[in-house]
Each structure stands twice: as structure tokens, then as C-alpha cells.
N, C-alpha and C positions, 0 to 999 in steps of 0.2 A: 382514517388517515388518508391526506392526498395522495397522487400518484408524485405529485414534486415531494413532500415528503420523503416517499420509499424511491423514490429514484431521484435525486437531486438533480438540474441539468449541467452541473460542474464535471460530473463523473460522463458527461456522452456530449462534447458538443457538439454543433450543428455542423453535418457534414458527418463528422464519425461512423465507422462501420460497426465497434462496437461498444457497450458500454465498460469500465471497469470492473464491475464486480464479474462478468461474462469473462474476464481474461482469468481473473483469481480465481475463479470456481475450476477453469482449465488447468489451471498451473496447478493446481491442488490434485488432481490428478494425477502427475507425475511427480509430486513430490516425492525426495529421498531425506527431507532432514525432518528434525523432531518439532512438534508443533509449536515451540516458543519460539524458534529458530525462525521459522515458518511466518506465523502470527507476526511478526516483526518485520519481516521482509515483504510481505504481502502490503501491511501497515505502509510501508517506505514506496512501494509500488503507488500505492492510493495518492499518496501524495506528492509523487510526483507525473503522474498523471494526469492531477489538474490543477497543477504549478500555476499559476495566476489568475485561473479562471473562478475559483472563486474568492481567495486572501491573495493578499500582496504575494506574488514566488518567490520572494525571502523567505518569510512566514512559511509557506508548504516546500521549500526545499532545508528551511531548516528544523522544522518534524519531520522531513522524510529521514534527514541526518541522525537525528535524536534516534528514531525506530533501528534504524542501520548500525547504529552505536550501540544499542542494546543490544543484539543479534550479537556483533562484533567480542561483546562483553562475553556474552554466557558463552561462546563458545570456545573465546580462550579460556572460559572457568573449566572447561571440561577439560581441558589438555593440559592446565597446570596443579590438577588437584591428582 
């Protein structure tokens, strides 16, 4: 598999100091919530990180929504069950 493959250059562009998945492997790190929570929010990070660079930034800010939605979902499920 190519190195564009496993690194897209949507997620680091030129000029950037780092790539995205280097920020979410950090942030993973300190995470405090549970990993759906997480997975979701991380998800929502991705995509709007590279908001136009590689789909239209409609398109990646309305999956980064979607992701944020679902997060939003499960964790009202926890507090009204």
C-alpha cells in the first residue's frame, strides 16, 4: 500500500506542523469519556480538519455534524435511561 494511501495528503497540508491522526492519537491520551463518545468526536475532529481539502466543506462539515450528532445522541441516552 502507498504512503498517499496510509497518509492521505488531505489530513497534513502543505505548510502544517502536524498531521491529524498525530493530534487524535494525543487527545486519546487524556481522554475522560467512553470510547463511543470518543470514536465520534475524534470522527468529527477528522473531518473538520480537512474541511475543503479534500470534498466540498459542506460535504466534511456536514459528516463532521452527523459524527457530533451521534455523540450528542448516546449521551443524552445515558442520562435519560
Amino acid at each position: 500500500m502507498s504512503e498517499e494511501n496510509i497518509r492521505p495528503s488531505h489530513y497534513k497540508a502543505e505548510g502544517q506542523k502536524y498531521e491529524c491522526i498525530d493530534v487524535i492519537e494525543d487527545l486519546c491520551k487524556f481522554s475522560k469519556n467512553d470510547r463511543f463518545t470518543d470514536y465520534n468526536r475524534f470522527q468529527a475532529f477528522k473531518y473538520i480538519w480537512r474541511a475543503g481539502n479534500k470534498d466540498c466543506i459542506i460535504k466534511d462539515l456536514t459528516k463532521a455534524r452527523t459524527f457530533i450528532d451521534f455523540a450528542i445522541q448516546y449521551e443524552e441516552s445515558k442520562i435519560n435511561d
